[in-house]
C-alpha positions as CSV (number, residue, x, y, z in Angstrom):
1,X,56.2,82.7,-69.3
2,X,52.1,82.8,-69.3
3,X,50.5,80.7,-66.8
4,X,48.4,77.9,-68.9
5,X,44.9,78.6,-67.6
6,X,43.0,75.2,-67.2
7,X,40.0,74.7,-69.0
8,X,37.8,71.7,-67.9
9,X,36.7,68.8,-69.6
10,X,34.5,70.4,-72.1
11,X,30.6,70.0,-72.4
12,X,30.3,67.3,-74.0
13,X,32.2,65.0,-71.6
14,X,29.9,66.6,-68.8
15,X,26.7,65.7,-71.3
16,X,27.8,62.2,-71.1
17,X,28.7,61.8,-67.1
18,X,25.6,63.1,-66.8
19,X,23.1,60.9,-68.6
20,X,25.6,58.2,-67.3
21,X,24.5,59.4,-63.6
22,X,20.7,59.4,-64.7
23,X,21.0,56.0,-65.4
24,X,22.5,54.5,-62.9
25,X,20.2,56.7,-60.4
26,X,17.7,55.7,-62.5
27,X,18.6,51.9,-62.2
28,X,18.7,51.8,-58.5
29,X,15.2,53.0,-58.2
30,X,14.2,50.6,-60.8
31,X,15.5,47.6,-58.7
32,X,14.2,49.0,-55.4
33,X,10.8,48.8,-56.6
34,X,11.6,45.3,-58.1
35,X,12.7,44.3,-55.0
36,X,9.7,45.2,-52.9
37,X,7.5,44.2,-55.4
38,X,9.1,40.8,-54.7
39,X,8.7,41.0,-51.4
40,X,5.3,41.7,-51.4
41,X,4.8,39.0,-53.7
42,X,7.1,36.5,-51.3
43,X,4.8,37.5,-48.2
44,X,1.8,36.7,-49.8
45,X,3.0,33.8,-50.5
46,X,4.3,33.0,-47.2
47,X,0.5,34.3,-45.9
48,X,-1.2,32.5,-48.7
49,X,0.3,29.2,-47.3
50,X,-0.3,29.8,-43.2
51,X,-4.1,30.5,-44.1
52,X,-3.9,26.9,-46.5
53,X,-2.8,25.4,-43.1
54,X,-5.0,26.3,-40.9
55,X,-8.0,26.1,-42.9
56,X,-6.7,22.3,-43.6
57,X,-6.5,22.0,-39.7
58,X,-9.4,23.4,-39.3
59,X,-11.2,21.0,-41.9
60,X,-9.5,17.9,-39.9
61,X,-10.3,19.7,-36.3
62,X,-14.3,19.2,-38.0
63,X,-14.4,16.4,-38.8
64,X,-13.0,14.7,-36.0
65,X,-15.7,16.8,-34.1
66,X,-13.3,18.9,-32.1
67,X,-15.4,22.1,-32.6
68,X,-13.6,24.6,-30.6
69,X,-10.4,23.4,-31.8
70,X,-12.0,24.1,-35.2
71,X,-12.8,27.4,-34.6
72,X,-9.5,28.6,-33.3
73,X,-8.3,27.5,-36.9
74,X,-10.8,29.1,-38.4
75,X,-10.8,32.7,-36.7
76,X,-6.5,32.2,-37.3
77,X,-7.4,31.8,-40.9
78,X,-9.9,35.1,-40.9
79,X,-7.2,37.4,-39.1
80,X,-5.0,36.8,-42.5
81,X,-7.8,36.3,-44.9
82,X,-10.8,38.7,-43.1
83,X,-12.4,37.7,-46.5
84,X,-12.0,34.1,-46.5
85,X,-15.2,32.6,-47.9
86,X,-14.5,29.0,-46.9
87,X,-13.5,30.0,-43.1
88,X,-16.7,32.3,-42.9
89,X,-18.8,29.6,-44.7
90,X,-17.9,27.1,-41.6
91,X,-17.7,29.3,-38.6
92,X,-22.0,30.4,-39.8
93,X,-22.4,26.7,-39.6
94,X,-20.3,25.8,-36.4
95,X,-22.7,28.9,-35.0
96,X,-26.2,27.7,-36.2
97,X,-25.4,24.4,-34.7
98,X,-24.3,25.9,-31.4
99,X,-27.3,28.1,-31.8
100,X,-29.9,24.4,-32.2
101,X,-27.9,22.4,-29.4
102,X,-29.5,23.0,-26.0
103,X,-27.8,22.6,-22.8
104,X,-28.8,19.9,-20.8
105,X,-29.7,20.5,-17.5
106,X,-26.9,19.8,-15.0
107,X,-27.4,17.3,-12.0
108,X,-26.2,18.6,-8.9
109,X,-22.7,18.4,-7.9
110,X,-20.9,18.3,-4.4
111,X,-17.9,20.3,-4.9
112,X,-16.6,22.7,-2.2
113,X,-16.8,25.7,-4.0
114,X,-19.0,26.9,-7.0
115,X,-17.4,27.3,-10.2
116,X,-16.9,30.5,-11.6
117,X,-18.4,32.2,-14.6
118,X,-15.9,33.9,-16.7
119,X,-16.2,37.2,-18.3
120,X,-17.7,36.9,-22.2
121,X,-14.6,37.5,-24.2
122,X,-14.0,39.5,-27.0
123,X,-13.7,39.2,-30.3
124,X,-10.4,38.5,-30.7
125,X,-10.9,35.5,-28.2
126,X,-13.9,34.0,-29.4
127,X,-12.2,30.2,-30.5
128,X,-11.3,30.4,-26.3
129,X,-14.2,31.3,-25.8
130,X,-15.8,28.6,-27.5
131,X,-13.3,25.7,-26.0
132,X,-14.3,27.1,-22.1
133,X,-18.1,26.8,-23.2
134,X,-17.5,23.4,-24.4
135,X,-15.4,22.1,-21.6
136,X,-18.3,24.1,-19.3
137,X,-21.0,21.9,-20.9
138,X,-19.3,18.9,-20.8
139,X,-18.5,19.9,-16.7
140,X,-22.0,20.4,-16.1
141,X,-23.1,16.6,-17.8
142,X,-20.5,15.4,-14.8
143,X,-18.2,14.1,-17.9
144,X,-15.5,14.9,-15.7
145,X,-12.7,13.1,-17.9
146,X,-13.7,14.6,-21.3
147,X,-14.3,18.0,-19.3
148,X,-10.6,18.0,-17.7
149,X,-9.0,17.4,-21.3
150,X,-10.6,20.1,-22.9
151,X,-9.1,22.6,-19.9
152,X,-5.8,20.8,-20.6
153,X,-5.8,21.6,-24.0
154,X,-7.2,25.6,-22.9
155,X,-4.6,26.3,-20.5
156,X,-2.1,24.4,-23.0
157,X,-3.2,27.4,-25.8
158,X,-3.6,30.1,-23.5
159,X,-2.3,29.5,-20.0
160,X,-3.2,33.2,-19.5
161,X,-6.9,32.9,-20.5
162,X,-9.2,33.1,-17.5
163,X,-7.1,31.2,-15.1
164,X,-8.6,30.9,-11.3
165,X,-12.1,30.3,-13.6
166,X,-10.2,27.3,-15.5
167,X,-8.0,25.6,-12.6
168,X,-11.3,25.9,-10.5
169,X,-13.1,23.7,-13.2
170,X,-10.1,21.4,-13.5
171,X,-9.5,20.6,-10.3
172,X,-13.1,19.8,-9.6
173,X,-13.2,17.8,-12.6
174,X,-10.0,15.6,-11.5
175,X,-11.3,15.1,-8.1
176,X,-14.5,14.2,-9.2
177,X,-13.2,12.3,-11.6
178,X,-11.4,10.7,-8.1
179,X,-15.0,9.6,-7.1
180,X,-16.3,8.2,-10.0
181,X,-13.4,6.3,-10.3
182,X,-13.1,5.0,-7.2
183,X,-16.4,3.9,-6.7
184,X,-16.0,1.6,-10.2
185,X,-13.3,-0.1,-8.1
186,X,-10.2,1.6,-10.8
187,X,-8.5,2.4,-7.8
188,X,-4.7,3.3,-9.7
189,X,-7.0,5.3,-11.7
190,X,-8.7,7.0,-9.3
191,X,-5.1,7.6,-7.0
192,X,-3.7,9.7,-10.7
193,X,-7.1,10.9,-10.7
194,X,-6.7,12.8,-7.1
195,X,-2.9,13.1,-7.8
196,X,-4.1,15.1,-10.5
197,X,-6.4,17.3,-8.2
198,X,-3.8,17.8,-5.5
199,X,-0.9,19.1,-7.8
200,X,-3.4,21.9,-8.2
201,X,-4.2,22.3,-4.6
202,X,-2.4,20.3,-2.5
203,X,-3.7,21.4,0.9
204,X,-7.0,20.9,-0.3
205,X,-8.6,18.7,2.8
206,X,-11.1,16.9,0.6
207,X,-9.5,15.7,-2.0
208,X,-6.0,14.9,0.6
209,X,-8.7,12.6,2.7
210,X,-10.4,10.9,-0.2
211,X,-7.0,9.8,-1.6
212,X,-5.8,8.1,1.6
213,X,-9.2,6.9,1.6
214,X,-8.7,5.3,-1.6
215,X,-5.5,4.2,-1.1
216,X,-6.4,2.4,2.5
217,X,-9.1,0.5,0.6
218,X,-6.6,-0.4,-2.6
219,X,-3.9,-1.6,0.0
220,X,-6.9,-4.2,2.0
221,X,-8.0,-5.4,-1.6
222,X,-4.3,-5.9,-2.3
223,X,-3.5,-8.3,0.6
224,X,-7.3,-9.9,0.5
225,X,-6.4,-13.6,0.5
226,X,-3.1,-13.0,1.3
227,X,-2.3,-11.9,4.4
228,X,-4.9,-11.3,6.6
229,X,-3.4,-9.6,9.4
230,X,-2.8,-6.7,6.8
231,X,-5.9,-6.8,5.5
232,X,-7.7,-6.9,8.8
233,X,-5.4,-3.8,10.2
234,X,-6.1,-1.5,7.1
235,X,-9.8,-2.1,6.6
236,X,-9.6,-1.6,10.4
237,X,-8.2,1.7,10.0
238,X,-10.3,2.6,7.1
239,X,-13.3,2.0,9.4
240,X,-12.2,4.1,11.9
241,X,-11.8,7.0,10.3
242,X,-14.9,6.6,7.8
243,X,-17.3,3.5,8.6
244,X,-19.8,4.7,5.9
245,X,-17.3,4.3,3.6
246,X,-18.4,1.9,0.6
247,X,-18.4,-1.7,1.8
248,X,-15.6,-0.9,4.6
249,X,-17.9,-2.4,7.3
250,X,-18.9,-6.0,5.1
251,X,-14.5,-6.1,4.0
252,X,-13.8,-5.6,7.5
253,X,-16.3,-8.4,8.8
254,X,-15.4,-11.1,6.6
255,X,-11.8,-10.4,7.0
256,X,-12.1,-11.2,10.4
257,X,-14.5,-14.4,9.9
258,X,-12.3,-16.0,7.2
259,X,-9.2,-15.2,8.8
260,X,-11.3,-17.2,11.7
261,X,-11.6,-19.8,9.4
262,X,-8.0,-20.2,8.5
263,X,-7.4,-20.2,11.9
264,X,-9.9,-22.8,12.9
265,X,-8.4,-25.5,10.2
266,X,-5.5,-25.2,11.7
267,X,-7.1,-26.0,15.0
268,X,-5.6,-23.0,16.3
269,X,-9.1,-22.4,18.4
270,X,-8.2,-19.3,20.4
271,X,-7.0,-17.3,18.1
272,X,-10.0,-18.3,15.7
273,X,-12.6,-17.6,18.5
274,X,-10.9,-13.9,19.1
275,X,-11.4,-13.1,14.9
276,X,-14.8,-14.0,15.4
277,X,-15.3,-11.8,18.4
278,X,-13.6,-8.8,16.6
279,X,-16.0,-9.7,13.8
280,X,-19.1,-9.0,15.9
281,X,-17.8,-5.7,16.8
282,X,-18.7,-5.0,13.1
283,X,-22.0,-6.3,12.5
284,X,-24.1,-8.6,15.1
285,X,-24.3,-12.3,12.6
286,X,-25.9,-15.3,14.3
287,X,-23.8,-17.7,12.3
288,X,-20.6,-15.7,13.2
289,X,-21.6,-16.1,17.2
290,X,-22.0,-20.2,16.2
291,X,-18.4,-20.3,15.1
292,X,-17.5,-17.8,18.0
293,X,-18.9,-20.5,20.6
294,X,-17.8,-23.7,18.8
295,X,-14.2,-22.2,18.4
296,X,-14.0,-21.2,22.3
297,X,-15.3,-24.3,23.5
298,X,-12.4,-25.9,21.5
299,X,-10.0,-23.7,22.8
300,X,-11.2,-24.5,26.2
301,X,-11.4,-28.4,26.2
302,X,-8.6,-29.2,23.5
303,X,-5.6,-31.4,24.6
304,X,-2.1,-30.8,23.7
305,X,-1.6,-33.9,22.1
306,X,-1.0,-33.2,18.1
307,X,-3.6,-35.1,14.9
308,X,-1.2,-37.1,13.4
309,X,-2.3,-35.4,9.6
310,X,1.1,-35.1,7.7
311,X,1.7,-38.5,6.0
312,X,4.4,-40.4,5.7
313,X,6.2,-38.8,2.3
314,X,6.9,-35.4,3.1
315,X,10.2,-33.9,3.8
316,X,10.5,-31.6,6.6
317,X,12.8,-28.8,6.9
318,X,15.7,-29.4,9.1
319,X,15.1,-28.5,12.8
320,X,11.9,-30.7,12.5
321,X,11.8,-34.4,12.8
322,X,12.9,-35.6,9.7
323,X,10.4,-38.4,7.8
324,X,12.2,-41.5,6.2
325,X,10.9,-41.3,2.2
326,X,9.3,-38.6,0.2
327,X,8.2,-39.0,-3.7
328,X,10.0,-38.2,-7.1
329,X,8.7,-35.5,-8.9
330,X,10.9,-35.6,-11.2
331,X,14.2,-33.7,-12.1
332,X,16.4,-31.0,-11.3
333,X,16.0,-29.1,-8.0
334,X,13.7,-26.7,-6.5
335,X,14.4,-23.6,-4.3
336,X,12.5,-22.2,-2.1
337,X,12.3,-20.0,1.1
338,X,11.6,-20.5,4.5
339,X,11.0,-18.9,7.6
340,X,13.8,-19.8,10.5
341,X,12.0,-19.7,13.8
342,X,15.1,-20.1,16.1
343,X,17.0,-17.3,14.2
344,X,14.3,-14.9,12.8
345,X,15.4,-14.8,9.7
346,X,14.4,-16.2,6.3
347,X,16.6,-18.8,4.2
348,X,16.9,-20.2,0.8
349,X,17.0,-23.7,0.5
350,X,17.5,-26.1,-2.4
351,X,15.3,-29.7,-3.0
352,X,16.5,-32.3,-5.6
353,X,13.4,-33.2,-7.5
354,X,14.5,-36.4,-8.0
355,X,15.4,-37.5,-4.2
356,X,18.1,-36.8,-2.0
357,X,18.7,-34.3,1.0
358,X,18.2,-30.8,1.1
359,X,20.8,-27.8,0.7
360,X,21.1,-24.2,2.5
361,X,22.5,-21.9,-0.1
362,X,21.6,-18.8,1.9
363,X,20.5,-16.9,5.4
364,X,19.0,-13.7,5.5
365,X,17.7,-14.1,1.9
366,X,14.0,-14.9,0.3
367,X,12.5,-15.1,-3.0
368,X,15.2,-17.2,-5.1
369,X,15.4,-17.8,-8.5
370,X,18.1,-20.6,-10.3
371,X,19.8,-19.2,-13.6
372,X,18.5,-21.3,-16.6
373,X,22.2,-23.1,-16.6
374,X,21.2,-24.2,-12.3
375,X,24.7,-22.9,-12.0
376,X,23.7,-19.5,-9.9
377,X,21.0,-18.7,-7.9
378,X,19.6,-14.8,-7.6
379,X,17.5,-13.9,-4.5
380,X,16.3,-11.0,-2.4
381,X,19.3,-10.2,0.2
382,X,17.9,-9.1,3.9
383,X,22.0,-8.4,5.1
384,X,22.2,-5.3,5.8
385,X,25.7,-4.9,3.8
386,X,24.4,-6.1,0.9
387,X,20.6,-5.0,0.9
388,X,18.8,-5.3,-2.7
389,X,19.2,-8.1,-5.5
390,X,22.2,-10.1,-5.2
391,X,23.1,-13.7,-7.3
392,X,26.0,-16.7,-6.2
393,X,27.1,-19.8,-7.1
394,X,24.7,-22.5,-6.2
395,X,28.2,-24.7,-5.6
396,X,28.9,-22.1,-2.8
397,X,31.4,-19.1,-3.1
398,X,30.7,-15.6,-2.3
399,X,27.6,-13.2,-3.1
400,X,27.6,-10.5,-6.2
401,X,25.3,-7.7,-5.5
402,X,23.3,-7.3,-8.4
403,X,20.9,-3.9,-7.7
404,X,21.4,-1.5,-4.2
405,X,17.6,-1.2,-3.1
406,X,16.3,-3.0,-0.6
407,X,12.7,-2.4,-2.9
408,X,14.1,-4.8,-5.7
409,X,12.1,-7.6,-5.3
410,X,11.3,-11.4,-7.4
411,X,14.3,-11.5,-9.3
412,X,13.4,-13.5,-12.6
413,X,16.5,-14.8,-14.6
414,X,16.2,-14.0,-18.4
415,X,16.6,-17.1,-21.0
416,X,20.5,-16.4,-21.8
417,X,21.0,-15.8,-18.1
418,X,22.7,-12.3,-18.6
419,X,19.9,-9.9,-17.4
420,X,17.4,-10.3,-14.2
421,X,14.0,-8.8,-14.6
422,X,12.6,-7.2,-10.9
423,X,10.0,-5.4,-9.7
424,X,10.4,-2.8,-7.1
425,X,8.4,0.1,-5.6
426,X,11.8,2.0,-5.1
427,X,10.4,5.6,-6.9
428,X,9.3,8.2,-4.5
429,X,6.0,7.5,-5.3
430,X,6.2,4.1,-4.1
431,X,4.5,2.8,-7.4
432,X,5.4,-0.7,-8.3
433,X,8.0,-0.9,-11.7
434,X,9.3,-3.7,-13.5
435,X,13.2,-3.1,-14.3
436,X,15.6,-5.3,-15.8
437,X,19.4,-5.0,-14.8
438,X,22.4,-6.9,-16.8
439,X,23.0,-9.6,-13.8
440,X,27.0,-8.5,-13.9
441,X,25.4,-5.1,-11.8
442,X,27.8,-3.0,-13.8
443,X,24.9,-1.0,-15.1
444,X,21.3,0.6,-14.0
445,X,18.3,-0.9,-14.2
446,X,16.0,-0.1,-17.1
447,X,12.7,0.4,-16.6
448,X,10.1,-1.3,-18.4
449,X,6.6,-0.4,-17.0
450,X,4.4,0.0,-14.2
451,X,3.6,-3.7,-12.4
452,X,5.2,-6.4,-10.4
453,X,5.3,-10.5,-10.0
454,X,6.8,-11.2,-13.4
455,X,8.5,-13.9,-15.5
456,X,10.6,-14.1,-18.6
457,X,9.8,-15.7,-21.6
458,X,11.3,-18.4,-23.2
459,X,12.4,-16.1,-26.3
460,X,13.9,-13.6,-24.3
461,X,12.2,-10.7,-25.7
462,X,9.0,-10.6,-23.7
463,X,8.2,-10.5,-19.8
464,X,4.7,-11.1,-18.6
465,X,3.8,-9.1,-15.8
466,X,0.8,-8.1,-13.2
467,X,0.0,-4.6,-14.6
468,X,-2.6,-1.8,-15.9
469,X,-2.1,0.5,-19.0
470,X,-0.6,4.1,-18.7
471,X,-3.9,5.2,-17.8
472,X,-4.4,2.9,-15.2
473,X,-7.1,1.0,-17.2
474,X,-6.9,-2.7,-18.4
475,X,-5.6,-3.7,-16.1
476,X,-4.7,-8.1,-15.3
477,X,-1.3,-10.0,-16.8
478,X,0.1,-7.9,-19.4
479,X,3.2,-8.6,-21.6
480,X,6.3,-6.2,-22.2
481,X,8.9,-6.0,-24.7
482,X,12.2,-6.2,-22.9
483,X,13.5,-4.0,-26.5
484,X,10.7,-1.2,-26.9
485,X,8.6,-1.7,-23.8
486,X,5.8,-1.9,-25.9
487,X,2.7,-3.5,-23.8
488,X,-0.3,-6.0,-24.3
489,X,-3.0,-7.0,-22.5
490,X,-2.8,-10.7,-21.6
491,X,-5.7,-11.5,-19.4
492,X,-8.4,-8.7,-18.1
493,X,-9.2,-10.1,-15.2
494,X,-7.1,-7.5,-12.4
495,X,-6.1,-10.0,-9.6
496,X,-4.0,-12.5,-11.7
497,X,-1.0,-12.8,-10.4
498,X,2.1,-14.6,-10.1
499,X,2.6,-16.0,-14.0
500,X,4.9,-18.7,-14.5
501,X,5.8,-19.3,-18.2
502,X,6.1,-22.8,-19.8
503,X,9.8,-23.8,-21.2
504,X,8.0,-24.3,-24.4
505,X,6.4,-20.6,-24.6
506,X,2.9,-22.3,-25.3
507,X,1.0,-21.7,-22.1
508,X,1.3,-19.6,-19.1
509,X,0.2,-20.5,-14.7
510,X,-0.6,-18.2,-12.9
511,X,-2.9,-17.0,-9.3
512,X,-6.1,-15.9,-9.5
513,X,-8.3,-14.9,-6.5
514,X,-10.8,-12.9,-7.9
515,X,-12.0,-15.1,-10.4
516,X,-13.8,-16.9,-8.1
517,X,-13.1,-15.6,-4.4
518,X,-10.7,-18.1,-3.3
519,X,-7.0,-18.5,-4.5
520,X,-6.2,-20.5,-7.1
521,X,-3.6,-21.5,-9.9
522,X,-4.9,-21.6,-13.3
523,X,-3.2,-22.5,-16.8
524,X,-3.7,-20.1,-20.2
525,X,-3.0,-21.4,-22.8
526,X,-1.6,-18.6,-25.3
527,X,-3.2,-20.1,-29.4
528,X,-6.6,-20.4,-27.8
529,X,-6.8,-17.8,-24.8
530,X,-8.5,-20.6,-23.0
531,X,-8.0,-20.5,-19.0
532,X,-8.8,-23.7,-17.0
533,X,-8.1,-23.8,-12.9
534,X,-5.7,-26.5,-11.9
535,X,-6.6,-28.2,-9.2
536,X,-8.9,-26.6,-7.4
537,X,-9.3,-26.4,-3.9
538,X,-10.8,-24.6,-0.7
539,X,-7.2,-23.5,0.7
540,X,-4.7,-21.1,-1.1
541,X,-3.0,-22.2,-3.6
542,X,0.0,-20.0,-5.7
543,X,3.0,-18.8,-6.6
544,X,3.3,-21.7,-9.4
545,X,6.9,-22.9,-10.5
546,X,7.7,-25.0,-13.9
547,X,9.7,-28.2,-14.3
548,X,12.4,-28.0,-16.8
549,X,10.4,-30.3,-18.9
550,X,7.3,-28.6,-18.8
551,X,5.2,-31.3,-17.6
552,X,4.7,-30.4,-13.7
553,X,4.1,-27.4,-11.9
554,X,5.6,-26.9,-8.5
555,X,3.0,-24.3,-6.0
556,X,2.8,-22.9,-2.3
557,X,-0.2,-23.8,-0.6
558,X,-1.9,-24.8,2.8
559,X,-4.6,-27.4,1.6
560,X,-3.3,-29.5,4.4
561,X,-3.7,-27.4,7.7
562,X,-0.1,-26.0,7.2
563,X,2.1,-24.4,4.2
564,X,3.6,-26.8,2.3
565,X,5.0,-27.1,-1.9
566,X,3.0,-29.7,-3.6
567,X,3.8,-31.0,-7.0
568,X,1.0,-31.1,-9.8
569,X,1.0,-32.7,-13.4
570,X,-0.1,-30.0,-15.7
571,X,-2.2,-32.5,-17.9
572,X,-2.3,-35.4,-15.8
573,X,-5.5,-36.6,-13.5
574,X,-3.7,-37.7,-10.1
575,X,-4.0,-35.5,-7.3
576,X,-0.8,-33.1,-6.0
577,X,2.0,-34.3,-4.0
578,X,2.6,-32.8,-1.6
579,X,7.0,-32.3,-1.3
580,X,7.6,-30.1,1.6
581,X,6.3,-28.4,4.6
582,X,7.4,-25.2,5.3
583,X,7.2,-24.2,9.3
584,X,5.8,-20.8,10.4
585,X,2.6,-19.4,9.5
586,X,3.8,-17.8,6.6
587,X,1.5,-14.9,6.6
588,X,3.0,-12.7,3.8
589,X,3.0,-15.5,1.4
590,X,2.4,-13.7,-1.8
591,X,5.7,-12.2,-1.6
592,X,7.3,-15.9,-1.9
593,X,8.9,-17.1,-5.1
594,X,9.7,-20.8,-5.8
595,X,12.1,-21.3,-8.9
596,X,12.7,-24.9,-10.7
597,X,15.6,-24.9,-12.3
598,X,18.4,-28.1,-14.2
């Protein structure tokens, strides 16, 4: 049989595989050129929209007047648009202006090494360039602040750009910043400012001494009033390493004569006559040597026997003799602490308002504060097991520790009586905070901002505190939202102290010394902003405590020759009553805390 010879599909099937293949070839090219045309078209787009953006920037950069922000914009925008008419149209004007500004000539500064000039930069870095120039110019007019934001921002958008020539300018301008600061008496400021400084040289000798400078003088002004054995050693110590320093020498001197005068109303002569002689190792004063003499000759000639000063209606702590009658101030009780001369250690004791005999609730413990129900009391615990905030039963039973830092400090009960509110310096910066805890102690604290001596207010929500800003500025009795620990500035005056807010939430007391250079309690009243002094009076009065009702404060003072709480009606015209005397000299008495509670 024939083999069948196999003869193909036949041409005109091939014709039509063929153009079949054309096409389809034809196709794919036709789509690959779609598709990068459309990809062309979607980066221009994309491009299209990043030069929008930065030109928009660049327009809100202007007319904020941050120029050399501006410009970095603006160059962005001509390195994707070269052509760019609106870009080009405002970097000829931001030019011509820079060409008509002339540089002011710059005062001399004392800075331990010149600055640097940097390299002009190329084009490609023109918008740095522009942002050193401006933070240069604003370096040379000793706008040390403005200056050291503008090298923030340069290192923030180049941290590569220039750098020994840009840290050189910025530490300079922090730490003279430092000085300028300091010298305006902002001394928190001025401690951040050198902070600043030192975080970019830390071994730098200058700036290192002028911060402990600055913080010897901030710790003197701290305690002025106060305690003047502290004030007296650091001012002391400030004048012994630098006695040019400021007013170191006049601080130092009248430390020493008013502590002399505290002294000498106490008729504790000696010890007056030897601050007077220590004053005159400052400064040779004629009236200082009268009081030197006058307080030696007493010392010399005076006779043991007591002045029979404390009347007849003043309970004494026990250990003292104890005096038949004392007045009615009115109700609930009053805690307070004291100093135990036979044990060394401090105690809490508890005063019915309305008569009766008083209570210990607790040794080795200071700064008490009753719950709002007068069933607990919180305090400051000095026991070395229980260190830190700690609350009981005002019936008696055993102690809850609250916090575990012996820092925590002025425990303040809030309104519902589940959380306390503290300050404490317990960071490793020592800065003071104000926390609050849930008083259970199941939790951490939460911090609410920088500041100490504190009180609740009657809504719960807000604590008034003794505080500055973020930035160290505005500094006086500031108010905090126990939710978002938002602040706001209550009084401006910086040495306000101690607030004490009414039951009805209408008015708050507080300490004052630097409103006029002695310490006083004063009442704000919060519609009006209106401040009046309550009572005022040549001794120290403080640390101010409301009655339940909101008519009468109770206060720490030694108006009479020795410390004592005294009782004041807020609106009324009679004199204070003096409740209480409290033995020891009580030198640290701004760290006390009297509560009044049901």
């Amino acid at each position: 049989m024939p083999r069948r010879r196999w003869r193909g599909p036949g041409w005109p099937l091939l014709a039509v595989l063929s153009l079949v293949l054309i096409l389809g070839l034809g196709g794919l090219v036709v789509a690959g050129v779609l598709g990068l045309r459309h990809g062309l078209e979607q980066r221009q787009v994309q491009q299209a929209t990043a030069v929008a953006g930065h030109f928009q920037r660049a327009l809100r950069y202007l007319d904020s007047g941050e120029l050399a922000l501006a410009q970095a914009e603006l160059a962005r925008v001509l390195e994707l648009a070269p052509e760019h008419e609106g870009a080009l149209a405002r970097l000829r004007e931001l030019e011509e202006a820079a060409a008509r500004r002339q540089t002011p000539t710059a005062a001399p500064i004392s800075t331990p090494t010149p600055v640097p000039t940097p390299p002009p930069g190329t084009p490609q870095m023109g918008a740095l360039d522009a942002l050193f120039a401006e933070a240069r110019q604003l370096f040379e007019q000793q706008r040390w602040e403005e200056a050291a934001l503008r090298l923030e921002q340069l290192r923030t958008l180049a941290p590569d750009y220039q750098p020994q020539a840009v840290e050189e300018m910025l530490f300079q301008a922090h730490y003279q910043h430092g000085l300028q600061l300091a010298q305006a008496d902002h001394l928190e400021a001025a401690l951040r400012s050198f902070d600043q400084a030192l975080a970019l040289r830390p071994d730098d000798a200058a700036a290192q001494e002028e911060r402990e400078l600055t913080a010897l003088y901030a710790a003197g002004v701290g305690t002025w009033g106060a305690d003047w054995k502290k004030t007296i050693a650091t001012f002391a110590e400030l004048y012994r390493r630098r006695p040019d320093y400021r007013d170191v020498a006049r601080r130092l001197l009248d430390a020493y004569r008013q502590y002399g005068d505290a002294l000498a109303r106490k008729a504790q002569w000696c010890e007056a006559a030897r601050q007077y002689a220590s004053a005159l190792t400052v400064r040779d004063d004629q009236e200082i040597v009268r009081l030197r003499d006058e307080a030696d000759y007493a010392c010399r000639t005076a006779t043991p026997t007591p002045t029979a000063t404390t009347p007849v209606t003043v309970t004494v702590i026990p250990g003292l003799t104890p005096l038949p009658t004392r007045p009615i101030v009115g109700e609930g009780h009053i805690a307070f602490s004291a100093f135990n001369e036979e044990t060394g250690q401090e105690e809490i004791w508890l005063l019915p308002a309305g008569g009766g005999e008083l209570v210990l609730l607790a040794e080795q413990a200071s700064q008490p504060a009753l719950s709002p129900d007068g069933a607990w009391v919180a305090f400051r615990s000095q026991r070395e097991d229980m260190l830190g905030l700690v609350i009981k039963p005002v019936s008696g039973g055993a102690w809850q520790r609250v916090t575990h830092y012996v820092e925590d400090s002025v425990p303040a009960w809030s309104p519902d009586g589940r959380r306390l509110a503290f300050a404490s310096n317990r960071e490793g910066d020592r800065k003071w905070r104000i926390y609050y805890v849930w008083a259970d102690g199941q939790s951490p604290a939460t911090m609410l901002a920088f500041g100490r001596a504190l009180a609740w207010a009657p809504d719960g929500r807000n604590i008034v505190y003794q505080g500055c800003d973020t930035q160290g500025n505005n500094c006086g009795l500031r108010i905090v939202n126990a939710d978002d620990g938002s602040s706001t500035l209550l009084t401006d005056v910086p040495g306000d102290t101690a607030p004490a807010w009414s039951p009805d939430g209408r008015r708050v007391a507080f300490a004052s010394y630097t409103r006029d250079g002695n310490w006083e309690l004063y009442l704000l009243d919060l519609a009006s902003g209106a401040v009046r002094a309550l009572a005022p009076h040549l001794a120290n009065d403080g640390m101010p405590a409301w009655s339940p009702d909101g008519r009468r404060l109770a206060f720490l003072s030694d108006r009479d020759g020795m410390w004592a709480i005294f009782v004041l009606e807020v609106d009324g015209e009679t004199a204070p009553v003096r409740l209480v005397d409290i033995p020891g000299d009580y030198e640290d008495w701004l760290s006390a805390q009297i509560s009044w509670g049901p």
